[in-house]
N, C-alpha and C positions, 0 to 999 in steps of 0.2 A: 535708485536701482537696488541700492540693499535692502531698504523697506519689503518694495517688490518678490526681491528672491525669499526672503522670509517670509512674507506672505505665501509661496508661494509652498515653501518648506509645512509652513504649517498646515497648509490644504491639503498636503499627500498622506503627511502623518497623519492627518483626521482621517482620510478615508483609506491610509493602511490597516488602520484602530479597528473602525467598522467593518473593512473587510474580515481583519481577523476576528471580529468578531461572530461574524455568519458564519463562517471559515468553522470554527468553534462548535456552534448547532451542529453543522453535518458531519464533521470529518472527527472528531473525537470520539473516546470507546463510546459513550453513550451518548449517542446524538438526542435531539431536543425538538421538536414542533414548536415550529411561533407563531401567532397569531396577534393580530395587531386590529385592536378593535379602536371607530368611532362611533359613537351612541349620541342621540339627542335623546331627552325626557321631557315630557311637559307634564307636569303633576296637577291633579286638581288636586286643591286639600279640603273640599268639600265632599267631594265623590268616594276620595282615597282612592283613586284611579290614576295610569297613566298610558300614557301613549309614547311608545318608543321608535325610534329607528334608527338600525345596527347595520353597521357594514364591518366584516369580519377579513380582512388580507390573511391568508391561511399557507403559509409555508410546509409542504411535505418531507421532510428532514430526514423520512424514516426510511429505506431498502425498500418499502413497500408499497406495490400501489393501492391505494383505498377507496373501495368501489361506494360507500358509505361515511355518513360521520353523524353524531349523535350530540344532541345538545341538553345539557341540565336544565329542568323549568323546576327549579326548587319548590317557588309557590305552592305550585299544584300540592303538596303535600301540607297544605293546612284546609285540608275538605272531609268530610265526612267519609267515613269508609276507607281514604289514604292506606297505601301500607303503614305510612308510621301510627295514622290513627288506630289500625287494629293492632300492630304492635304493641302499641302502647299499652291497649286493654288489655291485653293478652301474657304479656310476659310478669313475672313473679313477683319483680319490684318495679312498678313503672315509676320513670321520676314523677317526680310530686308538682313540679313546673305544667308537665302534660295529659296527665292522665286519661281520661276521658272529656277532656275538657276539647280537643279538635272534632268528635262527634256530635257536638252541641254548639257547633258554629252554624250562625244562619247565615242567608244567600250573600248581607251585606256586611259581612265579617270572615269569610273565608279569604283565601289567599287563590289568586292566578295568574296564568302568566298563558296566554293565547296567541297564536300566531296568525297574524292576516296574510299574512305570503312570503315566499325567501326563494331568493334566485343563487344560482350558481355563475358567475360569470353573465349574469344579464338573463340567463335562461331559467325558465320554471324548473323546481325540484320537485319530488312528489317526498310527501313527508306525511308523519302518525306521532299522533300522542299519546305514548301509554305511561301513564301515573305524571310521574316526574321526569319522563323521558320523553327527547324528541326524535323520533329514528329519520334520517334522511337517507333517502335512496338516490343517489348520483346519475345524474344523464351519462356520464362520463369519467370512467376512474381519476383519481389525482394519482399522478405518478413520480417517485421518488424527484426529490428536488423543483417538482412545480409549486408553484404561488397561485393560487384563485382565490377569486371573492365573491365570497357570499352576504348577499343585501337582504336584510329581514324589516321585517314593519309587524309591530307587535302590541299590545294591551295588555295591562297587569292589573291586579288590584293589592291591596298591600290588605294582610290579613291580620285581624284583630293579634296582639302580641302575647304569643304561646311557648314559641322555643328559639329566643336568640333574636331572629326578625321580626316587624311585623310596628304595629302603630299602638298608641295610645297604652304603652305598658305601665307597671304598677306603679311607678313614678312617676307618671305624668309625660314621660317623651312622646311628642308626637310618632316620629317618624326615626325606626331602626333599620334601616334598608342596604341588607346584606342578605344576601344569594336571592337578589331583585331581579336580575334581568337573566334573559337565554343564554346559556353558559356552554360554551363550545368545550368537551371534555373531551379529554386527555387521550393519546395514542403513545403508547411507548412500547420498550423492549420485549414487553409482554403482550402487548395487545390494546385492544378498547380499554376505558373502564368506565364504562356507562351507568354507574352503580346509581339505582333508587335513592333519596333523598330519604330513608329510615328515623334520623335524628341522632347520623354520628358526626364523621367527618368531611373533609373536603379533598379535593385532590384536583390540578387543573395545571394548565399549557405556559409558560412563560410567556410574557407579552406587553406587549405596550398602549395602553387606554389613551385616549383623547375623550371625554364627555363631557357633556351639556347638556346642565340641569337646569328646568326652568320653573320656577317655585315664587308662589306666593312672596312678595319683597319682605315682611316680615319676618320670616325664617331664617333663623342662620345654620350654616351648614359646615360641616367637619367632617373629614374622612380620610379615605386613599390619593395621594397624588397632592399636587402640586396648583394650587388657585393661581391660573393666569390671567388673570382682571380684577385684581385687587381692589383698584381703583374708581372700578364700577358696581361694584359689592360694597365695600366696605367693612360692618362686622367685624371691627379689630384686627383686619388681617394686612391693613395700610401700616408702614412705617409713620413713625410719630413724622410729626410735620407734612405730613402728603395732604394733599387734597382730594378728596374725594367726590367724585359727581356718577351716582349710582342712575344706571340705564335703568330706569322701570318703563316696561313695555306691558297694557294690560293690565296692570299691578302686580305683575311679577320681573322682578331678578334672573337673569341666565349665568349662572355660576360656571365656569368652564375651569376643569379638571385636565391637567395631563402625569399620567402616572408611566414611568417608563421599567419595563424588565422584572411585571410582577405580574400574578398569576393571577389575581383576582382583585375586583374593587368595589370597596364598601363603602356607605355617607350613612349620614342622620341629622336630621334637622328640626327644629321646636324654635318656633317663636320667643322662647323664654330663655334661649341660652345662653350664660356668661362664657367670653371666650377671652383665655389669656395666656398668655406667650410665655416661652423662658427661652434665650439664646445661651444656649452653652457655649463655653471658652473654645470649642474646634468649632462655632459658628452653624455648629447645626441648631435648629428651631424644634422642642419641645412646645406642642397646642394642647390644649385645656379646655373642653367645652364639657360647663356642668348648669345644673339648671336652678335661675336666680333665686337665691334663699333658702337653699337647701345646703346644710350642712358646708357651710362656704371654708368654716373656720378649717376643717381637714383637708377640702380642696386647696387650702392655701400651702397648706404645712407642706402636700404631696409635692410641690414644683420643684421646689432645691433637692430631694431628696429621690424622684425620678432621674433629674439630672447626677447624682451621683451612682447611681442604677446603670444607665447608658456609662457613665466612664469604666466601671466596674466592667461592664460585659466588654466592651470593646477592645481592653486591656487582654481577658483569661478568656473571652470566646469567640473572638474575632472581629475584627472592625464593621459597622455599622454601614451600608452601602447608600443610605439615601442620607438625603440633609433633613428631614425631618417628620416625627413622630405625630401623631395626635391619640389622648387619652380623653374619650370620649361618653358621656353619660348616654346610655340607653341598655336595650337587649335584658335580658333576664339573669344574669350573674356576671359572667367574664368572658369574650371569647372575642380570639384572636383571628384580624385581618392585618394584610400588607399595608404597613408604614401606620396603623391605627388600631385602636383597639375599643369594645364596647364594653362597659361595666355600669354597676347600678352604682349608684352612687352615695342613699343613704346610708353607711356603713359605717361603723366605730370607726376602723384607722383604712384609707384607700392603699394603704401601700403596697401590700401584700400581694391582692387582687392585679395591683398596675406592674408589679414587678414581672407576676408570673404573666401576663400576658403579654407586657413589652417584649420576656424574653422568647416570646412564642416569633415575631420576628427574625430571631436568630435561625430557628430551627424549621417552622413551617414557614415561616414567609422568603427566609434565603435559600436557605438547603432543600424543602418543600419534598420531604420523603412525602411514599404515599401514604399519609395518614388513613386511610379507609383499609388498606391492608398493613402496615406496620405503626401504629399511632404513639406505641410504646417510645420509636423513635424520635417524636415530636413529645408529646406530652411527659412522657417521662424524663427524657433528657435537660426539656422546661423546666420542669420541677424540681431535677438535683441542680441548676444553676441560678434559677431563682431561690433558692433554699442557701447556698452560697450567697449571693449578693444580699439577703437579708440579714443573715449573721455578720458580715462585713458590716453593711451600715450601723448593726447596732453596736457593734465594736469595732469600728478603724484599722486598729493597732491593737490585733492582737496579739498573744504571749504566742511566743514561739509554737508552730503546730507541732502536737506530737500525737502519734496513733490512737490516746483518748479523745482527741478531740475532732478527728477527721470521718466522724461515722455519718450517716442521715436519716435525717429523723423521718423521710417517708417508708423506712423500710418495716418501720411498727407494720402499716395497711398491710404490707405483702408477708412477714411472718406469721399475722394473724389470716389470712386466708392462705396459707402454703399448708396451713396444718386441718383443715376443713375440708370439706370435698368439694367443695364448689370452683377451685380454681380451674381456668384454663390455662393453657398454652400460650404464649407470648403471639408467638405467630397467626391465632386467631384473627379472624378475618373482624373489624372491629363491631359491624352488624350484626355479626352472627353469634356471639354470645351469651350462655345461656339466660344472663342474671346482668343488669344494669350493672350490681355492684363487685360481681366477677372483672366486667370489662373496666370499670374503674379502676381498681386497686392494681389490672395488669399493667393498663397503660401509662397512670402516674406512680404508684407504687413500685411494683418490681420492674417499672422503664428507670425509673430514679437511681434503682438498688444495682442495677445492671450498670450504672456509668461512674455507681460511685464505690461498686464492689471493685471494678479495674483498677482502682487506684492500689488496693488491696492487693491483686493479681500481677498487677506490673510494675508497681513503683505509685505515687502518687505526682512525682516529675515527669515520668515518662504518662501517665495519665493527661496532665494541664499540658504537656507540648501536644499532644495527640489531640486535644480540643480545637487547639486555632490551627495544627494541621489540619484536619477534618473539615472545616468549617473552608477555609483557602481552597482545600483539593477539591469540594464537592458542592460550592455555594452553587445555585442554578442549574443543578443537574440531577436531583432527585434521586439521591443514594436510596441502597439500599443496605438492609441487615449486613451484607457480607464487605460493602464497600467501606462502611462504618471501620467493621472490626481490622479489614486490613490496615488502616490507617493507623491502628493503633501495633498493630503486628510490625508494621515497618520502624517506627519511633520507638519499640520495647525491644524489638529483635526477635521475638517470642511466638512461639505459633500458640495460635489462639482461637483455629477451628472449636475444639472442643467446648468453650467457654460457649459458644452460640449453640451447642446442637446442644447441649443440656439444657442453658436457663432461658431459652429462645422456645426452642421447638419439643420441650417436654414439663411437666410439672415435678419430675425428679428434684428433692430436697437435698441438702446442704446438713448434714448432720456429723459431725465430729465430736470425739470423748478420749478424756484420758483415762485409758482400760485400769494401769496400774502403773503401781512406782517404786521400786524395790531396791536396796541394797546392796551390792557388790563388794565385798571389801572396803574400798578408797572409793569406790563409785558408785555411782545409780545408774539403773535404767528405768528407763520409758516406754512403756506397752501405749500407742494413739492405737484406736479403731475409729474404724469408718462406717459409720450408724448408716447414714441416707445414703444414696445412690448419684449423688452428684459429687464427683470427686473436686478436690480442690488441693491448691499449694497449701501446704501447713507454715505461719510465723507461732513457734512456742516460746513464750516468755517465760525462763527459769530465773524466779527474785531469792535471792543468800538472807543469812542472819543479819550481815552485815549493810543489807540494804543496794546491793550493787542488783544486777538484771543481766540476764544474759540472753540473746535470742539466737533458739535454734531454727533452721529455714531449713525447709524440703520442699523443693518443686516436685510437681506431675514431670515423668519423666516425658508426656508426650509435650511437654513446653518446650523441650529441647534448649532448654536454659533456664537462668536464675536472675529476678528483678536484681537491682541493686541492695546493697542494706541502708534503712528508711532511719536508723537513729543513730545516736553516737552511742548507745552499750556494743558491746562487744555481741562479735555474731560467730556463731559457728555453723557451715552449711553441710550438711548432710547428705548420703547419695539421696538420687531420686527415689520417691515413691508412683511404681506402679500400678495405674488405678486398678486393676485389676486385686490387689490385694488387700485383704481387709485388715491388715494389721500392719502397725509399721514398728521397728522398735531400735532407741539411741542410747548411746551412754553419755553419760557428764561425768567428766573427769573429776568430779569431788564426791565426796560421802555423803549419804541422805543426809547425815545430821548437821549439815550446810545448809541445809533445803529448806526456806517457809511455802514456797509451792511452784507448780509447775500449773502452766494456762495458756488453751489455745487461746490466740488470735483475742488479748484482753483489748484491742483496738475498737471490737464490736463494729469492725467493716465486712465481715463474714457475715452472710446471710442465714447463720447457722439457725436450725428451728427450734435448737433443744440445748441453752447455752447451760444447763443444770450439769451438765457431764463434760464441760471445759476447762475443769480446774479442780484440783490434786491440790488440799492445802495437809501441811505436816500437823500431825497431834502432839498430844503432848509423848506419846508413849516412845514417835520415833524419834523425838527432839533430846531423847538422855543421850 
C-alpha cells in the first residue's frame, strides 16, 4: 500500500511539474508559443534529395488570435537571384565564404525546400512561397490558448556548401543539415518575425522535436537531441559492453532523435566520421564527430579541456539544462545550434572556435534573445564569456583579480570602429547594416565591451551575480535589451536606463581627460572633462611618491547610487557628477609634490576612445 501511495505521489508531482509548466507559457509576463514538431526524412545520398513529413502540434499562448502563420524555407536562399545572393554582390564587403559564388550555382547544386501540401487540422490551407518564406493563409483563425496541427509533406535538396549548410564543403563533410526543413517562425510580443534568410541570424518557437532520419547505413550522424535507438545504429553511441544489432532496411539506418524545449534542430552526417565520447563528473555526455585522419592529434587534446569549458560556464553563467553536447565537424567556420555545434575542423588549436560556440548554447540556444533584431545580445555576450573561460584555462589559478587585469580583449574591434564612420547603432536590425564588418565588430565587439564595461559600471561582483541571475530569470523566454539590463539594475541597485540608451541605441563615444592639475597650498585639485558625449561614472586612480594609490569615485548622479569599492586602497567618493556638465572638479587633501600622477580608469574597462588624455603624470619641475 505504501509502494502504491508513492506511486501515486509521484504521478501528481509529475503532472503538477507539467502543468506548471504550460501554466508558465501562457500565464507569465512574456508568454511563449510551442510547437512540437514530428518529422520523418528519408535521404538519398545519391540525388542529395529528400522527402519529408512534418506534423507541427502549434499551441497559441499569445492574447492573440492568428488568422495566418508563416514558415522559414531557408533552402531556397541558395538559388540564383536569392536576396542573399544579390546581397551578397551588392553590399561593400561581402564575405569571402559567399560572394558571388550562389549565382553560379547550377539546377543540381542549389538548395530547396518545396511544399507538396499542408493541412490545418486535416483541412487544406492555401499557401505562397516568396523567397525564403512560406505565407499561410488560415481557413480559420487560431485563437489565444488553441492547439492545431498542421501536417506537411515536403521535398528538399541539400545545396552544394556556401554559408553554414549545405553538402560536400571544403573538408570533405558530406552532409551539414541545418536550417533543413520548413521552420515554423516565431510569434511574440511584437508580432510575426517572418524575416528572409539574408545570411545572418536565427530566431524560432520553443519546442519539442521527435525525428527520423533515414540514411544510407554508412553514415553516421551527430546533432541536436538525444538518439533513442542506440542499439540499432550503433556508431559509438552504444555503451561499452552492449550489443548491437543495427536495423538496415533498403540499406539504410533510421536514426530517431528526440530533442525536448529547444528551438531548433540541426544533424550532419559523412561516412567518414570518428565519434568519441567524454562523460563529465555531473554525468552529462560531451560527443565528438570529426572526420578520420584529419588533424586527430587536436581533436584529441580538445575532450578534457571542452569538458573544463562546460564546468567553467556552469559555475559563472549558469547551469547547463540538457545532458549533453555534441562538437561537430562540418559548415563553413563556427556556428551555433541547440545542444550541438558545427566547426571546420582543420585548424591549429579547436579550442577557441568550440569554446565560443558551446557558449552560444548559453545565450542563443537557452535565453534565445532575437538574434535577427538584437544579436549583440547573443554574439557579443558569447564572446565576453568565452573570452573568460579561455584565460581560465590557460591559467587556473590566477593571481588575485585586480582592475588591470579584468579588461577585454574584444574591445580593440569596437574602439577601432567607434572612431570611423562606418559604425552603427547596437540596436541595428542585424540584416540591415550597411558593411558586413560594421555588423561584426557591433555584435561580437561592442556586445562584448557592453557586458564587460558593467563590471566597470557596477562592481564587477554585482556584474557575475547579474550573469547567473539573468540567465535563471530569463532562460526560455527570449529577453530582450531592457529585460537584460533590469536584471542587472535589480542585483546593483542602480538605475541603469541610461547605460542602454547611449551604448545600445546611439553611436555616442566614451571619451574622458584629465583637463588639469594644480596646486593648492596643502592640496591639489583636479579639473576631469568630458570629451565624447557618452557620459559615464568616473574611478580616478591617484599613485603618491611613496607608492600607495588612492581612488577617487563619482557616479552619474542619474545612477542614483555608488557601486561598491573594487580594491583594498583607500577610496574617497565624491558628489555626483551631472552629465549634463562638462567639467567636474576635486581636491586631494595633499600637496602636488606627493603626486606621480592622476589616471582615469587605469583598469582600461572604459571604453574610452582617446585614452592619450587619461593621465596627468608629475614633471620634474612640480616634483621640487
Amino acid at each position: 500500500m505504501r509502494k502504491v501511495l508513492l506511486l501515486a505521489c509521484a504521478v501528481v508531482c509529475y503532472m503538477q511539474a507539467t502543468a506548471q509548466g504550460k501554466a508558465d507559457r501562457k500565464d507569465s509576463d512574456r508568454w511563449q508559443q510551442y510547437a512540437k514538431y514530428t518529422m520523418e526524412i528519408d535521404m538519398n545520398v545519391e540525388t542529395n534529395r529528400f522527402d519529408g513529413v512534418q506534423k507541427i502540434v502549434y499551441t497559441n499562448n499569445s492574447p492573440d488570435e492568428l488568422d495566418q502563420v508563416f514558415y522559414h524555407l531557408y533552402f531556397n536562399a541558395f538559388q540564383p537571384g536569392s536576396m542573399m545572393d544579390v546581397r551578397s554582390r551588392t553590399i561593400g564587403d561581402p564575405d569571402r565564404r559567399v560572394q558571388d559564388r550562389i549565382s553560379k550555382l547550377s539546377d543540381d547544386e542549389i538548395g530547396y525546400q518545396k511544399i507538396k501540401s499542408l493541412t490545418m487540422n486535416g483541412k487544406a490551407v492555401e499557401h505562397k512561397t516568396e523567397g525564403t518564406v512560406l505565407e499561410v493563409k488560415l481557413p480559420q483563425p487560431i485563437k489565444p490558448g488553441q492547439t492545431v496541427t498542421f501536417d506537411m509533406k515536403f521535398e528538399g535538396q541539400v545545396p552544394l556548401q556556401i554559408r553554414r549548410t549545405g553538402r560536400d564543403n571544403a573538408e570533405g563533410v558530406r552532409y551539414t543539415m541545418t536550417q533543413w526543413y520548413p521552420k515554423l517562425a516565431e510569434y511574440d510580443y511584437q508580432g510575426w518575425h517572418a524575416d528572409e534568410y539574408i545570411g545572418r541570424e536565427f530566431y524560432g518557437i520553443w519546442g519539442d522535436f521527435d525525428v527520423k532520419i533515414s540514411i544510407d547505413k554508412d553514415y553516421v550522424i551527430g546533432g541536436t537531441g538525444y538518439l533513442q535507438n542506440p542499439l540499432e545504429i550503433g556508431h559509438g553511441y552504444e555503451n561499452e559492453g552492449q550489443t548491437v544489432k543495427q536495423k538496415v532496411k533498403n540499406g539504410k539506418l533510421t536514426w530517431h532523435f528526440v530533442a525536448p524545449n529547444v528551438h531548433d534542430f540541426a544533424w550532419a552526417a559523412d561516412p567518414d566520421y570518428a565519434h568519441d565520447k567524454l562523460t563529465m563528473k555531473n554525468g552529462m555526455v560531451l560527443h565528438f564527430f570529426h572526420q578520420k585522419g584529419q588533424n586527430e592529434e587536436n581533436w584529441a587534446k580538445l575532450m578534457p579541456l571542452a569538458e573544463q569549458a562546460f564546468e567553467y560556464a556552469n559555475k559563472h553563467f549558469g547551469q547547463y539544462p540538457y545532458k549533453q553536447f555534441s562538437v561537430i565537424q562540418g559548415g563553413d567556420g563556427g556556428m551555433e545550434y541547440p545542444m550541438s555545434t558545427m566547426i571546420t575542423g582543420n585548424r591549429g588549436s579547436l579550442l577557441g572556435v568550440t569554446i565560443h560556440e558551446a557558449l552560444h548554447d548559453w545565450y542563443h540556444g537557452v535565453l534565445g534573445n532575437n538574434e535577427a533584431l538584437t544579436p549583440w545580445m547573443d554574439e557579443g555576450f558569447t564572446s565576453y564569456a568565452s573570452g573568460r573561460i579561455g584565460r581560465h584555462i590557460r591559467n587556473p589559478q590566477p593571481e588575485e583579480p585586480t582592475l588591470e587585469t579584468l579588461g577585454t580583449p574584444a574591445g580593440g574591434s569596437y574602439l577601432r570602429i567607434a572612431i570611423s564612420d562606418i559604425e552603427e547603432p547596437l540596436s541595428t536590425h542585424s540584416d540591415h547594416y550597411n558593411l558586413n564588418g560594421a555588423y561584426s565588430t557591433a555584435a561580437y565587439g561592442k556586445g562584448a565591451v557592453w557586458m564587460s564595461q558593467l563590471g566597470y559600471v557596477i562592481g564587477e561582483e554585482a556584474r557575475d551575480k547579474g550573469l547567473l541571475e539573468y540567465f535563471d530569470t530569463w532562460k526560455f523566454k527570449h529577453p530582450n535589451p531592457n529585460d537584460v539590463l533590469r536584471v542587472f539594475e535589480r542585483v546593483s541597485g542602480l538605475e541603469l536606463d541610461w547605460y542602454n540608451e547611449y551604448f545600445v541605441y546611439t553611436t555616442k563615444t566614451i571619451d574622458y581627460g584629465v583637463k588639469e592639475v594644480v596646486g593648492e597650498n596643502n592640496s591639489t585639485k583636479v579639473t576631469l572633462e568630458k570629451v565624447g558625449l557618452m557620459p559615464m561614472p568616473m574611478d580616478v586612480v591617484v599613485t603618491y611618491k611613496d607608492g600607495t594609490k588612492e581612488v577617487h569615485y563619482m557616479a552619474l548622479r542619474m545612477m542614483r547610487g555608488e557601486k561598491p569599492a573594487e580594491t583594498n586602497d583607500p577610496r574617497v567618493v565624491h558628489a555626483d557628477w551631472p552629465w549634463t556638465n562638462p567639467t567636474y572638479e576635486f581636491s586631494i587633501d595633499k600637496p602636488l609634490s606627493d603626486i606621480v600622477s592622476v589616471e582615469i580608469d587605469p583598469s582600461k574597462r572604459m571604453a574610452d576612445v582617446n585614452r592619450d588624455n587619461n593621465k596627468w603624470e608629475a614633471t620634474a619641475i612640480e616634483n621640487k
